[in-house]
C-alpha positions in Angstrom: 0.0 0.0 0.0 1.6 3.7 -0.7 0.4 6.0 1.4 1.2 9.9 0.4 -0.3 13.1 1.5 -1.2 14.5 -1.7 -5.0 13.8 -0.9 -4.2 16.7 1.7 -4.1 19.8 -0.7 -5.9 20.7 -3.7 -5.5 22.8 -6.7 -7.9 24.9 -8.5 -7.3 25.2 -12.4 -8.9 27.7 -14.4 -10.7 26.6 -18.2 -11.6 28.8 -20.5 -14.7 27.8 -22.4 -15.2 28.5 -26.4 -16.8 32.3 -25.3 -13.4 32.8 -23.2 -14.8 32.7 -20.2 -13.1 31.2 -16.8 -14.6 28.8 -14.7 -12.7 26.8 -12.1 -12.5 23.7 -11.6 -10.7 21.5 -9.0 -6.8 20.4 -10.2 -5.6 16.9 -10.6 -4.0 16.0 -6.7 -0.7 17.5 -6.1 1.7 17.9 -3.2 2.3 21.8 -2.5 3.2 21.2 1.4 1.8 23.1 4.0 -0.2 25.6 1.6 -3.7 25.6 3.0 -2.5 24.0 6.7 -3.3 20.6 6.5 -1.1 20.0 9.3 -2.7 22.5 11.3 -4.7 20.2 13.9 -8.4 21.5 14.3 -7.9 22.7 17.8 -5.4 25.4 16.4 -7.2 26.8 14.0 -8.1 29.9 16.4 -4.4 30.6 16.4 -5.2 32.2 12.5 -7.6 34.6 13.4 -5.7 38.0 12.2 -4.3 38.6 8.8 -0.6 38.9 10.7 -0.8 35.0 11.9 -2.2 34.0 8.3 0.5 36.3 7.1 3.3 34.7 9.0 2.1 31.6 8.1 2.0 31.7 4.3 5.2 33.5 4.4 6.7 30.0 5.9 5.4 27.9 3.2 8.0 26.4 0.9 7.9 24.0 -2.4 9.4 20.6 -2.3 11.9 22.3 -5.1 14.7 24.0 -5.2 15.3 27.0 -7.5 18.6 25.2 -8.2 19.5 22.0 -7.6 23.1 23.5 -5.4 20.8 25.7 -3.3 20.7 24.5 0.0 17.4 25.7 0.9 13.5 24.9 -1.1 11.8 27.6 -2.5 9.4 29.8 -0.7 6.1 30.0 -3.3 6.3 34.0 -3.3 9.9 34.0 -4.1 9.7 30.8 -6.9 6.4 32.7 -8.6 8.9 36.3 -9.1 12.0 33.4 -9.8 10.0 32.0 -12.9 8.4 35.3 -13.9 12.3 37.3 -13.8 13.4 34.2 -15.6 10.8 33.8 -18.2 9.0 37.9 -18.7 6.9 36.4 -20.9 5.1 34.8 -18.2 4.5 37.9 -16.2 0.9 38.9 -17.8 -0.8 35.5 -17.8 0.1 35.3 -14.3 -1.3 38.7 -13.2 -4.5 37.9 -15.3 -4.9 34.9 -13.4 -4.3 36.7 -10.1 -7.3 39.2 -11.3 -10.0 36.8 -11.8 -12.8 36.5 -9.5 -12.2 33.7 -7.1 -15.3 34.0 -5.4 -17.0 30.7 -6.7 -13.7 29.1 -5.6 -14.1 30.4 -2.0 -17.8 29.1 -2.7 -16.9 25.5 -3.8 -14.4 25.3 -0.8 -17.2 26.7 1.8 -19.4 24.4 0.2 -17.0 21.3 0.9 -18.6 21.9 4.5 -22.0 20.0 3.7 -20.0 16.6 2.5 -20.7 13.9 4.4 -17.4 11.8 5.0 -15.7 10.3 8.3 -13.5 13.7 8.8 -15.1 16.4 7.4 -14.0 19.8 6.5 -15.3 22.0 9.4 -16.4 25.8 8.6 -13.5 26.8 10.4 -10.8 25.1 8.6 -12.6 26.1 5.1 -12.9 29.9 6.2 -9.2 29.6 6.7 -8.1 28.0 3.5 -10.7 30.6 1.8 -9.0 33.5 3.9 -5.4 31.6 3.3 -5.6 31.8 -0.7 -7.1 35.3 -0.8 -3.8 36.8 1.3 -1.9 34.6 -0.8 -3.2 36.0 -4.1 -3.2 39.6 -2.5 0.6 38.9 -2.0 1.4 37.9 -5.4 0.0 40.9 -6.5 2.4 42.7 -4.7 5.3 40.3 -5.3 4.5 40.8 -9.5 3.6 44.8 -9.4 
């Protein structure tokens, strides 16, 4: 049996249809570490209540890369998004149109994660933090890009 924890965090992908419009949808599983604080136990969720502990918190998060393969640290998900975008310009305005869409029916589908009936379920607590999680997140890539 293999047991990974990439059933932990998900990824949102966004499709345009034939009229160019975006809708999301939810990404094939993938390992992006402690991005929306799956290792935070339940309990502790209280202890992200202002935007300075979520802050703090994303600011931690690294990849399980390396910008470099000599580097002797992982890359922190701010740092590897301005990295590729520095490396690769071309990349810089597909990124900051992504960044501008309207995530609210992602924030919706999370929320509504809630109502699913399994043996651990996503509490409202833990979904208003991943929803507040990605919106800092995407307010700081902003930033990061200009």
């Amino acid at each position: 049996m293999v047991t990974q924890t990439v059933i932990k965090n998900w990824g949102v992908l966004w499709r345009a249809d034939e009229e160019g419009n975006f809708a999301p949808k939810f990404a094939p599983a993938f390992d992006n570490g402690t991005s929306l604080a799956h290792e935070i136990m339940e309990t502790r969720i209280d202890n992200f209540r202002t935007h300075e502990d979520v802050e703090k918190y994303i600011n931690r998060c690294r990849h399980h890369m390396k910008w470099q393969r000599k580097d002797d640290r992982k890359c922190g998900h701010f740092e590897s998004i301005e990295k590729v975008t520095n490396y690769k310009p071309s990349t810089l305005d597909p990124v900051r149109n992504l960044l501008g869409l309207d995530f609210a029916p992602v924030y919706s589908r999370i929320k509504g994660l809630t109502a699913v009936k399994v043996p651990v379920p996503l509490s409202e607590a833990r979904a208003d933090l991943i929803c507040r999680m990605v919106a800092q997140r995407i307010q700081k890539f902003q930033k990061v890009l200009g």
